[in-house]
N, C-alpha and C positions, 0 to 999 in steps of 0.2 A: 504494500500500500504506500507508495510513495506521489502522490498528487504536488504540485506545484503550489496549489492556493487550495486550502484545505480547511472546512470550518467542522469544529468540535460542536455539537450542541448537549450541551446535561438541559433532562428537562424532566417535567413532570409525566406520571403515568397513570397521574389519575384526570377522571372527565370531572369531577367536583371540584374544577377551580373557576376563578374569574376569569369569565370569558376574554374581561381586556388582556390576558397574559396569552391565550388563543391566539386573538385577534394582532397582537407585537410577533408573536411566532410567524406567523403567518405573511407576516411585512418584511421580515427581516429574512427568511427562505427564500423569497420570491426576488428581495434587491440581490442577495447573493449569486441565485438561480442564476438572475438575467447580466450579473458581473461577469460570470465563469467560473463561479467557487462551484468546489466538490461540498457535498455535505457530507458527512459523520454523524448519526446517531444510535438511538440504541434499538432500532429498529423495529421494535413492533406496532402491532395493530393498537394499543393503552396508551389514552391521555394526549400529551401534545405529541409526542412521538408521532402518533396517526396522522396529527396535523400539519408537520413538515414532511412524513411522506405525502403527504397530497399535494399539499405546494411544491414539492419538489418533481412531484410526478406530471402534475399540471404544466409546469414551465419547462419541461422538458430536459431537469438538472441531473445529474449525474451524483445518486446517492447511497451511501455507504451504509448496511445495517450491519452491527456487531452484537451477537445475539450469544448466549451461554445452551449449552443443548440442551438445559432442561426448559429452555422456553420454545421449544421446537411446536411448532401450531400458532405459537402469536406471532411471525413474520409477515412484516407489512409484504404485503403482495407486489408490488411495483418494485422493490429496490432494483435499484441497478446491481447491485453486488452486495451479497449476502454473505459473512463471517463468521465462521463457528467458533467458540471455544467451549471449554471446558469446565471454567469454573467466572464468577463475576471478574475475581481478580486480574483472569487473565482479558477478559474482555475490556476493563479498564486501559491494561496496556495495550492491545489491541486496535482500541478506541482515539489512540493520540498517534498512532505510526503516521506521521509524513505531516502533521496538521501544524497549518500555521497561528492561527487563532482558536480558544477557546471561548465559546461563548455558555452560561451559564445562566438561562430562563428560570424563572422562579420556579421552585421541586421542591422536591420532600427529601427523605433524608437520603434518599441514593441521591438523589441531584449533590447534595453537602458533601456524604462520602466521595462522590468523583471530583466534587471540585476543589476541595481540600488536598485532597493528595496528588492533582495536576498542580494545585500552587506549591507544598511541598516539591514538587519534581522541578519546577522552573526556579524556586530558591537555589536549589540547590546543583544547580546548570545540569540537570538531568533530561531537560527540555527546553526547546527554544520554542516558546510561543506566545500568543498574548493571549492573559486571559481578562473574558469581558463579562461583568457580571449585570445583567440588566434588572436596575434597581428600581423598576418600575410599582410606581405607588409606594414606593418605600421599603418595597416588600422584605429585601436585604440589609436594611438601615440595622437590625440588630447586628448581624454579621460583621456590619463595619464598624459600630459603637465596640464590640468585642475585639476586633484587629486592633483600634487605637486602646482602647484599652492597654494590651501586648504591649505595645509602644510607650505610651506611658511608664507601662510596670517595668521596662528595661527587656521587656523579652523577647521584643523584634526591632530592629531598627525599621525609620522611617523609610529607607531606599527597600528594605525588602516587606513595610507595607504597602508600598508603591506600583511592586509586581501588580498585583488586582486592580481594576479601574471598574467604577461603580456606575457605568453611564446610565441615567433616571429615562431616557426618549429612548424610540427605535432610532431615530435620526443621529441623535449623538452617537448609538453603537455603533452605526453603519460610517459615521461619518471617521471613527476610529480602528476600522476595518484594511479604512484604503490609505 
């Protein structure tokens, strides 16, 4: 898996959220789509996952699922390219082979688990990429009250709370894409 312009997305996999987190997924698939990004998700038929396979299938994009075998039956139907593994863990690494940007829509706690340990991996030059966390409605405001906290208490510097970027619009993500 080695693509040129390659977007991560961590996302939600459930259908009980705010539609407006939908409706940004949905914005942000479709400018990608029609830039020439590959997409990366976690490919099944649950939640927004659905959502970017359809915009990405719609716009005619070129999309990546990485899926663990015990989830064999929820593969979104369309992907362009379907990735087996073994276990989540290896799907996480999986999940980041070749990608340029990490983008991070508001999820639950697997959305946290993968994107925690993508920033972990870029602290620590295990990864070159950007990660974007879209803070839409706020939704992640704990998560960065929590990072400066760190910062505060001495436990992270400010240059390696900086890796994360919190952009609140689809516009400002997109506009820190290119």
């Amino acid at each position: 898996m080695g693509g040129k312009n390659r977007l991560l997305f961590f996302c939600s996999a459930s259908k009980e959220i705010d539609p407006k987190f939908n409706q940004a997924a949905q914005m942000i698939v479709r400018a990608a789509c029609l830039r020439g990004y590959e997409i990366v998700s976690g490919g099944t038929v649950k939640g927004t996952m659905k959502v970017i396979g359809d915009v990405a299938a719609a716009c005619g994009g070129y999309h990546i699922g990485v899926l663990p075998h015990f989830m064999k039956g929820l593969e979104y139907p369309a992907l362009s390219k379907t990735c087996w593994t073994d276990t989540m863990a290896e799907r996480k690494e999986k999940m980041r082979e070749g990608v340029t940007h990490v983008i991070a829509l508001p999820g639950g706690i697997g959305t946290l688990d993968e994107l925690i340990e993508t920033y972990v991996l870029v602290k620590l030059h295990q990864l070159e990429a950007r990660i974007l966390v879209l803070d839409l409605n706020g939704f992640y405001q704990p998560l960065k009250d929590l990072l400066d906290h760190y910062v505060a208490a001495g436990m992270m510097t400010s240059e390696d709370r900086n890796l994360i970027r919190f952009p609140q619009t689809v516009e400002e993500l997109m506009e820190q894409i290119d």
